[in-house]
C-alpha positions in Angstrom: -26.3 -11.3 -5.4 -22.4 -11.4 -6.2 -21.3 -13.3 -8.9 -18.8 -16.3 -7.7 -15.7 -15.2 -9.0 -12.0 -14.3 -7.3 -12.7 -10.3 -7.8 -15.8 -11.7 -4.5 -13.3 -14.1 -2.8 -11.2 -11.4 -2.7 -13.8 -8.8 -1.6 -14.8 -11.0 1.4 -11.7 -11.7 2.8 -11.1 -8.0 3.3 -14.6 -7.8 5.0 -13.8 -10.9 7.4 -10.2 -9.7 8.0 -11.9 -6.2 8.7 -14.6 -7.6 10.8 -12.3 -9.4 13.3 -9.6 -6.2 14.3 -9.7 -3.2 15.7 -7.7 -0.4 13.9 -6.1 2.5 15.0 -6.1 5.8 13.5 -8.1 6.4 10.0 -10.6 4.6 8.8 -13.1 4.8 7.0 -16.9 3.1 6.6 -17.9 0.6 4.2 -21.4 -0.5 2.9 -20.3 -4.3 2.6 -23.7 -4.7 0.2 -23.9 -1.6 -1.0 -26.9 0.9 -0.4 -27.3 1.5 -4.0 -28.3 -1.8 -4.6 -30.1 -2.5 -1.9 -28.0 -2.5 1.1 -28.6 -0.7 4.5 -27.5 1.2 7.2 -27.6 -1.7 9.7 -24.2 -2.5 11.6 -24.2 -6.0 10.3 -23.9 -4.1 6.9 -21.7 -1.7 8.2 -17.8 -2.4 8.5 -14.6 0.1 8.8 -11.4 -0.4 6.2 -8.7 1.3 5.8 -8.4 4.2 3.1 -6.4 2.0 0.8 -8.6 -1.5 1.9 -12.2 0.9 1.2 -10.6 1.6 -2.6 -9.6 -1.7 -3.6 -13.2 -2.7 -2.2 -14.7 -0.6 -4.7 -12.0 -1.6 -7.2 -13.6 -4.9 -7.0 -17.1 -4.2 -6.2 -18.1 -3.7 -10.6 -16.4 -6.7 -11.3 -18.6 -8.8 -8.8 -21.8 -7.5 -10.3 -23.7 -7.7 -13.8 -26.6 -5.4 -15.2 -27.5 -2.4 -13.5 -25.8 -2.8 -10.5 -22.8 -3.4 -11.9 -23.3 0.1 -13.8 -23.9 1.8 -9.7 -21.1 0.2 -8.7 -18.6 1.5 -11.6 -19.8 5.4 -11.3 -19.5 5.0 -7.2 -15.8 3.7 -8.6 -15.6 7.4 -10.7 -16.7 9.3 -7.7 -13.9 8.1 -5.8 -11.3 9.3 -8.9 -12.8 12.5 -8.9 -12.9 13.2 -5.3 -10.1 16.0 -5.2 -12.0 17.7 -8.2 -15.1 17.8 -5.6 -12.8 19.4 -3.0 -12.0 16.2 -1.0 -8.3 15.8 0.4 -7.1 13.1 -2.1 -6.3 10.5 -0.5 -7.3 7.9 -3.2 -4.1 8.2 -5.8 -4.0 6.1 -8.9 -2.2 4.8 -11.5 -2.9 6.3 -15.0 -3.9 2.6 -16.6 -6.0 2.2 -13.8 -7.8 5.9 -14.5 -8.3 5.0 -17.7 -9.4 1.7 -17.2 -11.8 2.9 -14.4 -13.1 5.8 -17.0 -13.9 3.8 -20.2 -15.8 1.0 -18.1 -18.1 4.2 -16.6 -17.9 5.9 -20.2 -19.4 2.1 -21.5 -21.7 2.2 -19.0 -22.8 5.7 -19.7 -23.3 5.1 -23.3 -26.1 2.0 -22.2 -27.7 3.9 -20.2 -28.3 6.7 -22.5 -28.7 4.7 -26.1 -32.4 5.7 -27.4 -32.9 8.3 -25.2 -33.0 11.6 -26.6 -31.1 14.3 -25.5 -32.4 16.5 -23.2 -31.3 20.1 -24.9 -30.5 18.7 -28.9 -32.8 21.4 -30.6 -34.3 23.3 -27.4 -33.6 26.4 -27.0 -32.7 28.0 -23.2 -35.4 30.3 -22.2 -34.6 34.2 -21.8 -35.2 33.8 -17.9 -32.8 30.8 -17.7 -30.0 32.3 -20.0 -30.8 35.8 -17.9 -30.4 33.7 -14.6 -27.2 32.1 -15.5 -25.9 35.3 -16.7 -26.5 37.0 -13.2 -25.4 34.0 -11.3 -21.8 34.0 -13.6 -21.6 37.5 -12.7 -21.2 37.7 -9.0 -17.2 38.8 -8.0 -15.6 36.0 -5.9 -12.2 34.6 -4.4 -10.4 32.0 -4.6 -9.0 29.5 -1.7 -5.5 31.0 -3.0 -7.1 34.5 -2.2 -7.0 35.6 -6.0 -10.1 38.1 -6.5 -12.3 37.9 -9.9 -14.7 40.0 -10.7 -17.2 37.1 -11.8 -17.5 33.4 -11.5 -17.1 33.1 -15.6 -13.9 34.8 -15.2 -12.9 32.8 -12.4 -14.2 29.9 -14.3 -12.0 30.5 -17.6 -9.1 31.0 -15.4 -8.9 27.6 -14.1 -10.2 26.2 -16.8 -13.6 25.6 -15.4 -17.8 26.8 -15.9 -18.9 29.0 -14.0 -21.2 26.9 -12.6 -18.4 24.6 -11.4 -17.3 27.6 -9.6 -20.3 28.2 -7.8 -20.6 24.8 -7.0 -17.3 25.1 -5.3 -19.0 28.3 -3.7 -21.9 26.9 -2.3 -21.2 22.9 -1.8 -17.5 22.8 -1.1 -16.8 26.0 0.3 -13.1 26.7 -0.6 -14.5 29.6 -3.1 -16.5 32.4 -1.5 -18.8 35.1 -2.8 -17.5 38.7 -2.7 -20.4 41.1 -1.1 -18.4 44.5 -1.5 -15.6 45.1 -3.8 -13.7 48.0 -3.9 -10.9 47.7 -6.8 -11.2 46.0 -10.2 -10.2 42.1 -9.7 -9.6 40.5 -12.6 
């Protein structure tokens, strides 16, 4: 399944060296094949790693690979970049080369994946119910985790430098935003 290389040697040393200690304190749980291509929940396939062991794991994990799974491994690799955009405590800090190292490989991969398809809104209009829904669903006031009031998600949205549908994702997936029911004064 993994291509013989030193990014594997490398990979499975961690796993034997995690396999044979017990730690103490954080840890975290690693899919040693992972589940996206084909890997399971079993405890065999199961082992725990350090924060900093689990990232270089999945540092490797696209450089081990070819084809498709090599393209599941490398957005799994963005997730982790992008996990204090998703409201995660950010623990996983990098380098800017690495970033940008980690972002054209997905952004390659990306492009692959999508050459020949067409897009899925290049000449379609929205419908009057969608574009009336996502006007009613930008308009609800809300707060932020700082406690700054807005009178909609849009405006909440342009403040930070975000859609509003980014905001409501951090309303109704993350949690740190919240929904006003009753406001009283004009928020921003």
């Amino acid at each position: 399944m993994y291509l013989d290389n030193k990014y594997t040697r490398i990979y499975y040393s961690i796993i034997d060296r995690a396999k044979n200690r017990v730690l103490n304190g954080y840890t975290e749980k690693h899919h040693i094949i992972p589940k996206s291509i084909g890997g399971s929940n079993t405890k065999d396939n199961l082992v725990k790693l350090t924060p900093r062991e689990h990232f270089i794991c999945h540092l490797l994990l696209p450089k081990m690979l070819e084809g498709l799974s090599r393209r599941k491994m490398t957005f799994a690799l963005t997730n982790f970049t992008n996990r204090a955009r998703h409201g995660s405590t950010s623990i996983y800090k990098i380098g800017g080369r690495s970033y940008q190292t980690i972002k054209e490989n997905a952004s390659i991969h990306m492009s692959a994946v999508q050459k020949g398809r067409p897009s899925n809104f290049k000449g379609r209009k929205q419908t009057e119910q969608n574009i009336r829904a996502t006007r009613e669903a930008n308009s609800k006031p809300c707060i932020s985790p700082t406690g700054e009031v807005f009178a909609s998600t849009r405006l909440a949205g342009e403040a930070y430098n975000l859609t509003g549908a980014a905001i409501r994702y951090k309303i109704k997936v993350i949690g740190d935003w919240k929904y006003i029911t009753c406001m009283k004064s004009s928020p921003r």
